[in-house]
C-alpha positions as CSV (number, residue, x, y, z in Angstrom):
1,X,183.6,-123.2,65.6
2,X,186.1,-123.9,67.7
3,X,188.6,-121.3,69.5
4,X,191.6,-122.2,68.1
5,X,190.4,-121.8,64.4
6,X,189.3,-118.3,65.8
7,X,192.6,-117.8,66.8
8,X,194.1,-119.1,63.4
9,X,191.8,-116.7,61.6
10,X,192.7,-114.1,63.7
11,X,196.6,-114.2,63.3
12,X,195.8,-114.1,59.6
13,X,193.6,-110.8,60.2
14,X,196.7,-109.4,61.2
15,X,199.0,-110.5,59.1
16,X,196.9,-110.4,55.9
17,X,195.0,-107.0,56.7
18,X,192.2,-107.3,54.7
19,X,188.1,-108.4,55.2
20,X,187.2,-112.1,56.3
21,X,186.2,-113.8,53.2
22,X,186.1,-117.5,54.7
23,X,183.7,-119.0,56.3
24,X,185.2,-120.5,58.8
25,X,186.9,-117.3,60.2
26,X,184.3,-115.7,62.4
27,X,186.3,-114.4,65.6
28,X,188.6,-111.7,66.0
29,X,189.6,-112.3,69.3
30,X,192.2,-115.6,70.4
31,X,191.5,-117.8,72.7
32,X,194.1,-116.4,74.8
33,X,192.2,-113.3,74.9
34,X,191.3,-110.7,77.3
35,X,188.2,-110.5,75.9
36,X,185.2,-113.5,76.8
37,X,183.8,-114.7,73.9
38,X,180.0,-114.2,74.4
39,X,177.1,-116.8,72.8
40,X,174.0,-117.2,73.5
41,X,174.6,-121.0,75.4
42,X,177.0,-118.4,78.3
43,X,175.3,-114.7,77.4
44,X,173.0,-115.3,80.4
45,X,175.0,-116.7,82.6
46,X,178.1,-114.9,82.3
47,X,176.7,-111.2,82.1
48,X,173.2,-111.4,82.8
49,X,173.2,-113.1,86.1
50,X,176.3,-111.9,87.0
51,X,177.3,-109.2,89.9
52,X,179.7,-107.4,87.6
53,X,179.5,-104.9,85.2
54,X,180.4,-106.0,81.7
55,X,181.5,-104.1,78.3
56,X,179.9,-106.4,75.7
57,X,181.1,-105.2,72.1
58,X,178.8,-106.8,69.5
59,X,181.1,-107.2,65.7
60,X,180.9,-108.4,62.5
61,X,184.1,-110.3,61.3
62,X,183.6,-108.4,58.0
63,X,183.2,-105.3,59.4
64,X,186.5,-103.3,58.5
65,X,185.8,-100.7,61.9
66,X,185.3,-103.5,64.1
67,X,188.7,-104.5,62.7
68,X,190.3,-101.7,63.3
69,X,188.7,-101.3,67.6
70,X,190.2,-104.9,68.0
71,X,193.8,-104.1,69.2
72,X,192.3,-101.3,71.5
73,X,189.4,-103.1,72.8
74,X,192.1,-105.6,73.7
75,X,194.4,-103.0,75.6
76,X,191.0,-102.1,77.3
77,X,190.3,-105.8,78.4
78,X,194.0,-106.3,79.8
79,X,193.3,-102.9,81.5
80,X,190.2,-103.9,82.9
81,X,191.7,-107.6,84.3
82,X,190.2,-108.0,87.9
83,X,188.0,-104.7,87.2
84,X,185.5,-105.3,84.8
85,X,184.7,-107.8,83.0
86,X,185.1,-107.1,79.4
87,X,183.3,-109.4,76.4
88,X,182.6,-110.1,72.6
89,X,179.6,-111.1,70.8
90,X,179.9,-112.2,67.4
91,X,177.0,-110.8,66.1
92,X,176.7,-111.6,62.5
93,X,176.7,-115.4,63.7
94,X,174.6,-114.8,66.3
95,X,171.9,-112.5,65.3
96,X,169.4,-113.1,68.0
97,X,172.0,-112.0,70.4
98,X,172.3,-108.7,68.3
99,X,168.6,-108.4,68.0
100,X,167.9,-108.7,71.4
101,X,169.5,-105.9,72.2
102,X,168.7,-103.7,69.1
103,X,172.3,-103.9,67.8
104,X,171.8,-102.1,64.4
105,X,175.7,-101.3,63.3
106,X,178.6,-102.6,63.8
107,X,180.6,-102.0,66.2
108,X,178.1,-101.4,68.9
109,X,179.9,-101.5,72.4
110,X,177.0,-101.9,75.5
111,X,177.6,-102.0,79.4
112,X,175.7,-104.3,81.5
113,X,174.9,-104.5,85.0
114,X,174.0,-101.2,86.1
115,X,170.7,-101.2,85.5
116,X,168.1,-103.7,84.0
117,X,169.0,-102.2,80.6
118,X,172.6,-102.2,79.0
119,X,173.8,-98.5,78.6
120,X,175.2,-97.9,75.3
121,X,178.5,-96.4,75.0
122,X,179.0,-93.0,73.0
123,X,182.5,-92.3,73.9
124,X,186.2,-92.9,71.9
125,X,186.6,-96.1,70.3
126,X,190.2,-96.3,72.2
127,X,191.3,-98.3,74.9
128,X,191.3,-94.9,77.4
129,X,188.3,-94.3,76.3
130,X,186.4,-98.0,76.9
131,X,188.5,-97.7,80.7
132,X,187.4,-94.9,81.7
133,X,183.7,-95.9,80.7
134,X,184.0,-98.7,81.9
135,X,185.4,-97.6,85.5
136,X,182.5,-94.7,85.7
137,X,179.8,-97.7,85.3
138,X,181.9,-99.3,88.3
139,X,181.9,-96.4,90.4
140,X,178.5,-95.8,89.7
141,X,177.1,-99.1,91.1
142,X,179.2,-99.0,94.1
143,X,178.0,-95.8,95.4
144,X,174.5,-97.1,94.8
145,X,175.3,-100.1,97.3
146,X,176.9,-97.6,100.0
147,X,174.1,-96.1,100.0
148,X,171.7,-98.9,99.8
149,X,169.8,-97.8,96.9
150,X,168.8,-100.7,94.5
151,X,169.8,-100.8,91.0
152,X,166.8,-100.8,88.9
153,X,167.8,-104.3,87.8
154,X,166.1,-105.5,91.3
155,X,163.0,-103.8,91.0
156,X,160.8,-104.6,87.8
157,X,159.2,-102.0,86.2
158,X,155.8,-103.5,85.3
159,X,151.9,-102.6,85.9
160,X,150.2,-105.6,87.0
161,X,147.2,-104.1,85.1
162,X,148.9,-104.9,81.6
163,X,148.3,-109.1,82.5
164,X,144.7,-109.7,81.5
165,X,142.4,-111.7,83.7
166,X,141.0,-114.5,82.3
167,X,137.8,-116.8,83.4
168,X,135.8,-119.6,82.0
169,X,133.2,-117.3,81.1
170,X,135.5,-115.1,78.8
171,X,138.6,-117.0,77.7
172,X,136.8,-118.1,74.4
173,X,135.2,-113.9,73.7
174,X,138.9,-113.0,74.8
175,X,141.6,-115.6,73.6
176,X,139.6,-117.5,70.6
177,X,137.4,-114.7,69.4
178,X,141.0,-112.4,69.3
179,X,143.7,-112.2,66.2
180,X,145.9,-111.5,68.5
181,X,148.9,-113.6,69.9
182,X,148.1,-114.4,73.1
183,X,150.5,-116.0,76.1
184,X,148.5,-117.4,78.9
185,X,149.3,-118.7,82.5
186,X,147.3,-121.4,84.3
187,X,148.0,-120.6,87.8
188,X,147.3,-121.6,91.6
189,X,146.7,-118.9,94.2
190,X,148.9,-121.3,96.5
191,X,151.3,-122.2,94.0
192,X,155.1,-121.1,94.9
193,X,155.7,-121.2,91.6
194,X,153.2,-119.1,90.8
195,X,154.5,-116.2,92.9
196,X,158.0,-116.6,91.6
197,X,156.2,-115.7,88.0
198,X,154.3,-113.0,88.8
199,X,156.1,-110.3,88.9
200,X,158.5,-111.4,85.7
201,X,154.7,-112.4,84.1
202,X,153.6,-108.6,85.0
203,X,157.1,-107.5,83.5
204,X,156.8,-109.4,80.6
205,X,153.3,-108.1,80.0
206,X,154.0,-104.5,80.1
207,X,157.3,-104.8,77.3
208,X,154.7,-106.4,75.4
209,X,151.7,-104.5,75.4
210,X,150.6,-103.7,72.1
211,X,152.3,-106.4,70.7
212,X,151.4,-109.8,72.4
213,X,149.0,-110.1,75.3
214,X,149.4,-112.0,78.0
215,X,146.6,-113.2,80.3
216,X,146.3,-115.3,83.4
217,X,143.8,-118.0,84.5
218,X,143.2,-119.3,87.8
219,X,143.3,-122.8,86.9
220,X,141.5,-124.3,90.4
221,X,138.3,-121.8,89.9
222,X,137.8,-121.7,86.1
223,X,137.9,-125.7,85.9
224,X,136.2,-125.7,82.3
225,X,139.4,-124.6,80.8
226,X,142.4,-126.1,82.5
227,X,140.7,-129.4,82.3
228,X,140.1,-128.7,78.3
229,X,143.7,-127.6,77.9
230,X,145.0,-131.0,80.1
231,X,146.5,-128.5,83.1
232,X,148.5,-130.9,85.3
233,X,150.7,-128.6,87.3
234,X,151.4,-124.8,88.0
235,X,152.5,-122.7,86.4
236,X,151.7,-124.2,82.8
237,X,152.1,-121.4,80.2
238,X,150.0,-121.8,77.0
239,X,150.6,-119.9,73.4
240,X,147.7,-118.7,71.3
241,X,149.0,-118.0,67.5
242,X,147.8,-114.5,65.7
243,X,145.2,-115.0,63.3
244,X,142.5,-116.6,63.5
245,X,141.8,-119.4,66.2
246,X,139.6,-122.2,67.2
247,X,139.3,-124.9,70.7
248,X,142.5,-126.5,69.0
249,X,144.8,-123.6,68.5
250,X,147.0,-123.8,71.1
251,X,150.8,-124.8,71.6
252,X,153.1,-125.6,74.2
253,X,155.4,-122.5,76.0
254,X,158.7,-123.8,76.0
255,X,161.1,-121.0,76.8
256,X,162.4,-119.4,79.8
257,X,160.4,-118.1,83.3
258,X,162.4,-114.9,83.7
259,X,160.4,-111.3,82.4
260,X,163.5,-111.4,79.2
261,X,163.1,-115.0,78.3
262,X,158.9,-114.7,77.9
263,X,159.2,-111.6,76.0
264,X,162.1,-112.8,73.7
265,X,160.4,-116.1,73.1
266,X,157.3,-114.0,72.1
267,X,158.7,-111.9,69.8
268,X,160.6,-114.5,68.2
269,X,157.2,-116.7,67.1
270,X,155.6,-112.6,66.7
271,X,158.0,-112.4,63.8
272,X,157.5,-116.0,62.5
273,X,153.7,-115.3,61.5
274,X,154.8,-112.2,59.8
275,X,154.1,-113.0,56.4
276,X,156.3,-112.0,53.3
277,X,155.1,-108.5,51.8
278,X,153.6,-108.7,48.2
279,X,155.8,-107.4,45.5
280,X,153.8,-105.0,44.0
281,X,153.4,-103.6,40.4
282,X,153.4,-99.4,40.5
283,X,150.1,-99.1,38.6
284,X,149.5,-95.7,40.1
285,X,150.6,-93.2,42.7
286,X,148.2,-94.8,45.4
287,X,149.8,-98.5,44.5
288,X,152.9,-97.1,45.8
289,X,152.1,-94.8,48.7
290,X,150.1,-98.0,50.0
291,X,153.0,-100.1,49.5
292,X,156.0,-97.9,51.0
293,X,154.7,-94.9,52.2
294,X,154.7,-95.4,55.9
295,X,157.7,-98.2,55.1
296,X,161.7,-97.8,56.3
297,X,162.4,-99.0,53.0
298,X,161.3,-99.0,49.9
299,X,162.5,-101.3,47.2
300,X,162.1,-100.1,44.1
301,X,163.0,-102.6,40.8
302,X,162.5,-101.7,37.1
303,X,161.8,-105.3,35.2
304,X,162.9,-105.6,31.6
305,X,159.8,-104.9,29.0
306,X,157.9,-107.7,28.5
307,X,158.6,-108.1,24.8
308,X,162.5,-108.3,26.0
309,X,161.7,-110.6,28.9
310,X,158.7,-112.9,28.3
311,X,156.8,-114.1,31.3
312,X,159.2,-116.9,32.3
313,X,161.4,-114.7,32.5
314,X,159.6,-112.2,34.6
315,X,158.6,-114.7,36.7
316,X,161.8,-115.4,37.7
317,X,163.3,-112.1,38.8
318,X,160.0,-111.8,40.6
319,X,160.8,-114.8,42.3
320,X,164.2,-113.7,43.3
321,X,162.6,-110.6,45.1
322,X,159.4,-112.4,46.6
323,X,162.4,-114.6,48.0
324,X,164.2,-111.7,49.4
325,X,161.0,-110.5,51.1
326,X,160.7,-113.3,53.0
327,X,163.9,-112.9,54.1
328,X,163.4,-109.4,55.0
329,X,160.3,-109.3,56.6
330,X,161.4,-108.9,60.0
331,X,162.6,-105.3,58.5
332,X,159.2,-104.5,57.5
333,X,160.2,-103.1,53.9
334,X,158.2,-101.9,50.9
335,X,158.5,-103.9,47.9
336,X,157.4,-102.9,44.5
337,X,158.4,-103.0,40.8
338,X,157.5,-101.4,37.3
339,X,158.4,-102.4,33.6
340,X,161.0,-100.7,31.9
341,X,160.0,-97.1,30.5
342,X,156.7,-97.2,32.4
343,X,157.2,-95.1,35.1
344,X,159.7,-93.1,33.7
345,X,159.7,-90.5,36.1
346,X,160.6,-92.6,38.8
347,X,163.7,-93.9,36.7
348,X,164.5,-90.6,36.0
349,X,164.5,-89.8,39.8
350,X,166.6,-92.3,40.8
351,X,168.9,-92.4,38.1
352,X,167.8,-95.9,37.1
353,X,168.1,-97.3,33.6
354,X,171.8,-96.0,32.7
355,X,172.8,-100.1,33.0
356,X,170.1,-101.5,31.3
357,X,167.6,-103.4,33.2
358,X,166.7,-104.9,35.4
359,X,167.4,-102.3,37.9
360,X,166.8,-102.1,41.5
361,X,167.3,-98.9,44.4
362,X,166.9,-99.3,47.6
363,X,164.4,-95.6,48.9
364,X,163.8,-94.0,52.3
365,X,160.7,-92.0,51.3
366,X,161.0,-89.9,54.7
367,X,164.4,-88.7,53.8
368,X,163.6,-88.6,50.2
369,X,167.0,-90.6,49.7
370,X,168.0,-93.3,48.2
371,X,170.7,-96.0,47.4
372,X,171.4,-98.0,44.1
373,X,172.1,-101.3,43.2
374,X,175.6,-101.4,41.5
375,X,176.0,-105.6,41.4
376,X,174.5,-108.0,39.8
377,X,170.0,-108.5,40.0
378,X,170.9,-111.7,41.2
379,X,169.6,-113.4,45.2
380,X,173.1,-113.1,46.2
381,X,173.7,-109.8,44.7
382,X,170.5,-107.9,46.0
383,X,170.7,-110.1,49.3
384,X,174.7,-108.7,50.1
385,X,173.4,-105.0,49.0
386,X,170.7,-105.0,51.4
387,X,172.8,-106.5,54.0
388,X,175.4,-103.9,53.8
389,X,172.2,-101.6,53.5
390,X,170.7,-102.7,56.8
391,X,174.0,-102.4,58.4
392,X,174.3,-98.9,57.5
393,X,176.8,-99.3,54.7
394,X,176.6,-98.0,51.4
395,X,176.3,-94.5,49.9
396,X,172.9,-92.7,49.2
397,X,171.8,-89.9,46.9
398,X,168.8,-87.5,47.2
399,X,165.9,-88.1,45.8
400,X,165.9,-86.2,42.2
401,X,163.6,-82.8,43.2
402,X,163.3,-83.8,46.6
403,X,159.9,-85.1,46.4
404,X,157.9,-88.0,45.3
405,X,157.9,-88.1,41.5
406,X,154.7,-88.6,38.9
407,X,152.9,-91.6,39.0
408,X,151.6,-92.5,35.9
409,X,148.3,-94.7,35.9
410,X,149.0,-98.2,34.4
411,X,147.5,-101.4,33.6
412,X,148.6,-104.3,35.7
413,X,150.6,-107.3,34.0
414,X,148.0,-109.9,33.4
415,X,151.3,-112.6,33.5
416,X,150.9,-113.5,30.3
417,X,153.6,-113.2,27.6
418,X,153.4,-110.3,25.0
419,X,152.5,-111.1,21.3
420,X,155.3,-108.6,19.0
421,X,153.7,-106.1,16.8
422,X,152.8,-107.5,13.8
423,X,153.9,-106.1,10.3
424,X,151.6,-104.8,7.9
425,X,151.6,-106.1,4.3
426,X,151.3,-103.8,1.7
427,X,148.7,-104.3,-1.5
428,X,150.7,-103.5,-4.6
429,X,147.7,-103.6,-6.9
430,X,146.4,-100.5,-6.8
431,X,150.2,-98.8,-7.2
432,X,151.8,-97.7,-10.9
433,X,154.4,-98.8,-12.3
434,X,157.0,-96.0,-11.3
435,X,155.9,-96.3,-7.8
436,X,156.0,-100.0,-7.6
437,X,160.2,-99.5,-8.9
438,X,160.4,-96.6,-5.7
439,X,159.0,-99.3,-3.1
């Protein structure tokens, strides 16, 4: 997308006033801007290795608040001219941008280049208010260099400790045997290289701990291995998938040598191998703790009966919410469903059933709230209501008596369809006369 058709989109924001509802038109800020436009091709090297201190806002063209900061942020940005430098990420285009930095609403306004994290600003969404943030995070850093203290930028907070050795003797017990995902260095004592890595490798390790483990190999004493994995120069970085693993499970590293490219690359294949959740029938009270209890979100559907929706018909709204969970499995949701009139209590609770079905809420079992579907049981119509959801849009209720309802104890759909109750005949033989005229 080009910046003039930004700026075209943007003029019509103005004049037009209302949400962006083409495609095309994801900027709200001209080329002629004050305000950089951030991607993640010029992120790093405009902010990251940079000597400035930047005010990144992160927006969503749709978002009607994000809308409504633009003419301030851009009073801020003319303000700042020479000062600070002050940027935009268009975050809804580029979510892994957003999701490196945890960006969870939107607006979200961040400062860089303080310290080695971006501080989030708290203050008034108004052009004073961005300044004088802006100007304290400027002041800030230069008293630091009067007084010679280091940023914590320059120093990385790691414990060598976290990076696992690794030998001949117990790669295959400690890599192979492991489920875990596994990042490992071949690496020469002498190497420059090498020493340029360590401490970002050390960095790297510690964000990750718990999540990926990374190990290290010194590739010119533990010979068995770098020759089976074809080492030919320092450092090589190899990647172990989760799950399980044999001599062949192994894959080329590809991204970045600083401490934030290894850990983003990490979690980005982490969340790959996350597989979809099961949609899974309520068939008792356990069905559903196990499913959502220690979930975010819950999502709750109430599927037609089967004698009003046969099992092609099932199948397909499943379908549509097995789809969504793959789409949503990054959010690490709960997903579960019941037929119509068979968990009653839990329609009652959350005032299901009033539309007809199917039905579908979206529950925070935690907060014992929870938020309804009001458009269509459609891919595109539960896939924009939990997109609002996740940004934090939408209205909740409380959970009908505060407290997890009755579960009933159910028999799970076998998948078949459902044969109608048959109709009885009834033997006239053995009736009278008068009561042969009253039937």
């Amino acid at each position: 997308m080009s910046r003039v058709v930004c700026e075209v989109y943007s003029k019509m924001l103005g004049l037009l006033g209302f949400l962006l509802l083409v495609s095309g038109a994801n900027c709200l800020y001209s080329s002629n801007s004050a305000v950089i436009d951030l991607r993640p091709n010029n992120f790093d090297n405009l902010v990251l290795n940079s000597d400035h201190i930047w005010v990144v806002e992160f927006y969503a063209p749709w978002c009607g608040h994000c809308q409504q900061l633009t003419p301030e942020y851009e009073k801020a940005a003319n303000a700042l001219k020479g000062i600070v430098k002050v940027g935009a990420v268009n975050a809804d285009e580029h979510k892994s941008l957003g999701g490196k930095y945890g960006v969870r609403g939107f607006p979200t306004i961040k400062i860089f280049g303080l310290d080695s994290k971006p501080e989030d600003f708290n203050g008034p969404r108004s052009a004073a208010g961005i300044v004088d943030a802006a100007l304290n995070a400027a002041s800030k850093k230069a008293r630091r260099a009067l007084s010679g203290k280091k940023a914590d930028s320059d120093s990385k907070s790691s414990d060598p400790k976290d990076v696992i050795e690794l030998t001949d003797e117990n790669f295959d017990k400690t890599v192979l045997n492991s489920e875990d995902m596994w990042l490992v260095e071949f690496y020469a004592p002498w190497c420059g290289h090498c020493k340029n890595l360590a401490p970002e490798w050390a960095a790297a390790a510690t964000q990750l701990k718990g999540k990926v483990k990374l190990g290290a190999l010194d590739a010119t004493v533990n010979t068995l291995k770098a020759s089976k994995y074809e080492i030919k120069g320092y450092p090589t970085i190899k990647y172990f998938a989760p799950g399980k693993k044999d001599a062949d499970s192994v894959q080329e590293y590809d991204g970045g040598r600083t401490s934030g490219d290894i850990v983003n690359w990490a979690l980005e294949k982490l969340a790959e191998n996350i597989p979809a959740p099961e949609v899974i029938q309520i068939t008792s009270e356990k069905s559903l703790r196990n499913a959502c209890e220690d979930k975010p979100i819950c999502v709750v559907s109430v599927l037609p009966h089967i004698l009003d929706c046969q099992s092609d018909c099932r199948n397909g709204y499943l379908k549509i919410l097995n789809d969504l969970g793959e789409k949503y499995k990054k959010k690490m949701w709960g997903w579960v469903w019941s037929e119509a009139g068979a968990q009653s209590n839990i329609e009652d609770a959350l005032e299901i059933g009033g539309f007809g079905y199917p039905a579908l809420a979206a529950v925070n079992i935690k907060k014992m709230k929870y938020s309804l579907l009001k458009g269509s049981f459609s891919y595109d119509g539960i896939n924009e209501f939990l997109r609002d959801l996740s940004y934090g849009r939408g209205g909740t209720a409380p959970l009908k008596g505060a407290q997890l309802p009755v579960i009933f104890e159910t028999a799970a759909w076998d998948g078949k369809d459902a044969e109608p109750p048959q109709e009885e005949d009834i033997d006239l033989s053995d009736v009278d006369l008068d009561e042969k005229e009253e039937l």
